[in-house]
C-alpha positions as CSV (number, residue, x, y, z in Angstrom):
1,X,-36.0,-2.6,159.4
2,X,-33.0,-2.0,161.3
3,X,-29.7,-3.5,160.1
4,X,-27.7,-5.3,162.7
5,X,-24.1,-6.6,162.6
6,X,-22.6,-9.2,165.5
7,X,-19.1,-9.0,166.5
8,X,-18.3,-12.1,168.8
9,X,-15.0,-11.8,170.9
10,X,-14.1,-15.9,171.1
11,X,-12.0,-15.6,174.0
12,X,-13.5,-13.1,175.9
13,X,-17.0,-15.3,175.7
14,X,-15.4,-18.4,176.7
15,X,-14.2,-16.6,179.8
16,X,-17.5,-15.2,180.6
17,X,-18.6,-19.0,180.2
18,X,-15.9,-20.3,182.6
19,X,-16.8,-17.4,185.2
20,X,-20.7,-18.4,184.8
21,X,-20.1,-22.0,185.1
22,X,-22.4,-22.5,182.1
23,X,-21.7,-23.0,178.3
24,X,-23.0,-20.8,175.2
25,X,-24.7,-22.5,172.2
26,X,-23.5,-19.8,169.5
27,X,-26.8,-21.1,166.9
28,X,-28.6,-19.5,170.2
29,X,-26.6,-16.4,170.2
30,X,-26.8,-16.0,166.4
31,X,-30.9,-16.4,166.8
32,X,-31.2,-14.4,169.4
33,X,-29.4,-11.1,168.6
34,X,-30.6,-11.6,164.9
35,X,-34.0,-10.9,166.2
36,X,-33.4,-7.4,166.7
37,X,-33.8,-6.9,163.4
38,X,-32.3,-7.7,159.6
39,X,-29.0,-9.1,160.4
40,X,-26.6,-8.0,157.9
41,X,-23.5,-10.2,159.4
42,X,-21.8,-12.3,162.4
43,X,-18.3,-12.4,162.7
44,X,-16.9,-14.3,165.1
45,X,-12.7,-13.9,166.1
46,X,-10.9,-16.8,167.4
47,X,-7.2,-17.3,167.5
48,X,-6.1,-21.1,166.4
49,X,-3.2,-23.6,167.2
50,X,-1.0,-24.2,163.7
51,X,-1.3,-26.7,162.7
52,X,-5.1,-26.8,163.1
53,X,-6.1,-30.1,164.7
54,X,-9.6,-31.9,163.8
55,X,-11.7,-30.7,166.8
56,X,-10.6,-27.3,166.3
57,X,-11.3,-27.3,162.6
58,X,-14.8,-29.0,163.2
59,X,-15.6,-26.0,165.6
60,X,-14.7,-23.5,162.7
61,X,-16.5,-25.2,160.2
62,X,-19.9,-25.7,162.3
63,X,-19.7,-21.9,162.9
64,X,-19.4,-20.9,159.2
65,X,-22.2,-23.4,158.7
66,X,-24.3,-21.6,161.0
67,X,-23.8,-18.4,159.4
68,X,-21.0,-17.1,161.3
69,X,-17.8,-15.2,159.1
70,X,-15.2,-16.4,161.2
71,X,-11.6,-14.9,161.6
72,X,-8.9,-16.7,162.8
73,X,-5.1,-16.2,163.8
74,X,-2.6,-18.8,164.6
75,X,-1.1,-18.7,168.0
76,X,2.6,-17.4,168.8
77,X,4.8,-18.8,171.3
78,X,6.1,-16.5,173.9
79,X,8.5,-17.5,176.2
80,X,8.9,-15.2,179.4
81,X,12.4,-14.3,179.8
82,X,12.6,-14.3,183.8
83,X,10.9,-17.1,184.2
84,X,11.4,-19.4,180.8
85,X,7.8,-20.1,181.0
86,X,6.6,-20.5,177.5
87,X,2.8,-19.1,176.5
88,X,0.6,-19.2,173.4
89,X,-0.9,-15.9,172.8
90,X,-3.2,-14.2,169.8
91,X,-4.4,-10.4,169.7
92,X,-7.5,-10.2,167.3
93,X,-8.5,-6.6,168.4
94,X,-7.2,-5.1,164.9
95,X,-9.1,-7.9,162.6
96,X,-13.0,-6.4,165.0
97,X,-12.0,-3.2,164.6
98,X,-11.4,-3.7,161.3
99,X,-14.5,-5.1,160.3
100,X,-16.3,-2.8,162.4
101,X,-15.2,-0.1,160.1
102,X,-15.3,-1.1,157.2
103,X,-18.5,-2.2,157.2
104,X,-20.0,0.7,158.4
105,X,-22.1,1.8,155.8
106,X,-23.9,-1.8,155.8
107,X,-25.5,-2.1,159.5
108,X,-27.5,0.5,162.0
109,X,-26.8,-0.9,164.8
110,X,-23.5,-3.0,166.2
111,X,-23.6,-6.2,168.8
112,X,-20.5,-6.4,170.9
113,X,-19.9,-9.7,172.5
114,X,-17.0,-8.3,174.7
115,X,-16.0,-6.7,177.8
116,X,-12.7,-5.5,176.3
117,X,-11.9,-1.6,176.8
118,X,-9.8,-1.6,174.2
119,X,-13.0,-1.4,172.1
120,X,-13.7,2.0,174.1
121,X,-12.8,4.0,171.4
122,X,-14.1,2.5,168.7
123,X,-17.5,2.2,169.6
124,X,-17.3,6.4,170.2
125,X,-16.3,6.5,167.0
126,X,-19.0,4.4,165.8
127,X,-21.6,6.4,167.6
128,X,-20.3,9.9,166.6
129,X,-21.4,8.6,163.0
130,X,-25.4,7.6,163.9
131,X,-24.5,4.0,164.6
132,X,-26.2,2.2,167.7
133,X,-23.7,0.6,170.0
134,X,-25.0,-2.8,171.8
135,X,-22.2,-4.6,174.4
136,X,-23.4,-7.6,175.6
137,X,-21.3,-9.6,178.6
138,X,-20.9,-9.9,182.1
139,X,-20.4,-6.9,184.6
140,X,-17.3,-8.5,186.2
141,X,-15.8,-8.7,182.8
142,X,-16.7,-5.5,181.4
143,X,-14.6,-2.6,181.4
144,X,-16.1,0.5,182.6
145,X,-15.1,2.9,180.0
146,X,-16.4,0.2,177.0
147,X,-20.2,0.0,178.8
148,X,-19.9,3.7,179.0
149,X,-19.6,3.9,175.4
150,X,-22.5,2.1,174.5
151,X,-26.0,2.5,174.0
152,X,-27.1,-0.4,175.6
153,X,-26.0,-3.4,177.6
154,X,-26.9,-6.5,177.8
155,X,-26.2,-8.5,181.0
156,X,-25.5,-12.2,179.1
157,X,-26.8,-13.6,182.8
158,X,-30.4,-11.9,181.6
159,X,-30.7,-13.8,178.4
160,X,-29.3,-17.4,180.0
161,X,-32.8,-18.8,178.7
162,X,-32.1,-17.9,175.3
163,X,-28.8,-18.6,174.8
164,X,-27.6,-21.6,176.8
165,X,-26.0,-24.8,175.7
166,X,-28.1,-26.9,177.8
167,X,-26.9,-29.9,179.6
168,X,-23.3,-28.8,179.6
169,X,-21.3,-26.8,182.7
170,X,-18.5,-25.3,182.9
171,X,-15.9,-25.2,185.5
172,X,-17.3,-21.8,187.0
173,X,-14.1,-19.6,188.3
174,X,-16.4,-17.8,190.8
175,X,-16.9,-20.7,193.0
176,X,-15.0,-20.2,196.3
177,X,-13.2,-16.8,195.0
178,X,-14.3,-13.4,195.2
179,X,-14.7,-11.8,191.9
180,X,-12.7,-9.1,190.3
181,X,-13.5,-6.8,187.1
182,X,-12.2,-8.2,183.9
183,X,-9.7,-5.0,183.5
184,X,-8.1,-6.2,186.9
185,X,-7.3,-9.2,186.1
186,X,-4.7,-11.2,183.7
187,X,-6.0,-12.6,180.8
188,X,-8.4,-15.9,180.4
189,X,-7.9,-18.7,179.1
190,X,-9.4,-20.1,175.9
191,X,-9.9,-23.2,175.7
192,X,-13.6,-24.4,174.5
193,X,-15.2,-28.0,174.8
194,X,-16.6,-30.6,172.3
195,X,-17.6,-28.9,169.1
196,X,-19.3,-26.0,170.7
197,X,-16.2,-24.5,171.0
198,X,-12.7,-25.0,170.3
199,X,-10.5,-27.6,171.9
200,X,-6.9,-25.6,172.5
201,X,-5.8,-23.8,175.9
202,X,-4.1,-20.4,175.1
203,X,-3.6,-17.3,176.8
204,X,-4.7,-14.1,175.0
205,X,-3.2,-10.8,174.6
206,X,-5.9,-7.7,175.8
């Protein structure tokens, strides 16, 4: 049976969520994209306010009870010299890649939950050495280059049935706005509601 591994991009799925006006339940996700075939793991990369407050740490507990292996990283402040805004950014690019190396030997195929380019490479890598590349998000979001690079995607609007939180909406961003590919724009917010996701507002790095 065919080994599968899932590697969940926190902010970039909360974004798509915001953009589709409807939430994820992540036991969904984990069900669904385990059905491929033997899942070997599902790692899930978040970045956290320190100190943790309660909501936050219920979120990361409720995922690691589900099955999730979740990575975290506390924000840093930035402030912005021009303007003296001050921003709270996290870059968990290097802990995915990470993992998706170095567990290489342990899964046939990989599940990207991400539209980030920066992942590009990577997943060439990836496929130059057998592995089966799967990036699942939405087009608007998804670099060109990264959906290039893989074997298949999945449009998350395709699988709504299977993986919706249901009776909870988002604020959708497309509403009233014309929509712009992921790699034009500046970076989402993440900032996830009641224990599905987490409770702080930050700005990521891509």
């Amino acid at each position: 049976m065919e080994r599968v591994a899932l590697f969940i991009d926190g902010a970039n799925v909360y974004a798509a969520a915001k953009r589709l006006g409807w939430n994820f339940d992540h036991r969904k996700i984990l069900e669904h994209f385990a059905s491929i075939g033997r899942l070997y793991n599902a790692f899930y990369y978040t970045a956290v306010p320190y100190p943790m407050d309660d909501k936050q740490k219920r979120f990361i507990d409720a995922l690691t009870y589900m099955g999730y292996t979740v990575r975290t990283k506390p924000l840093r402040e930035l402030t912005d010299t021009e303007t003296g805004e001050t921003h709270r950014r996290a870059n968990l690019d290097i802990e995915l890649v990470t993992d998706l190396l170095s567990t290489i030997d342990l899964y046939d195929t990989a599940i990207l939950l991400t539209g980030d380019g920066d992942f590009e490479r990577p997943a060439e890598v990836l496929r130059s050495k057998g592995k089966r590349i799967v990036v699942a998000s939405i087009p608007e979001m998804t670099s060109y280059e990264l959906r290039n690079a893989a074997d298949e995607y999945v449009d998350l609007k395709d699988i709504r049935a299977a993986v919706e939180r249901p009776g909870y909406r988002l604020p959708s961003e497309m509403r009233g706005s014309e929509a712009k590919p992921y790699y034009m724009q500046t970076p989402g917010f993440e900032g996830q509601p009641e224990e599905e996701t987490p409770s702080s507002t930050e700005w990521q790095d891509r």
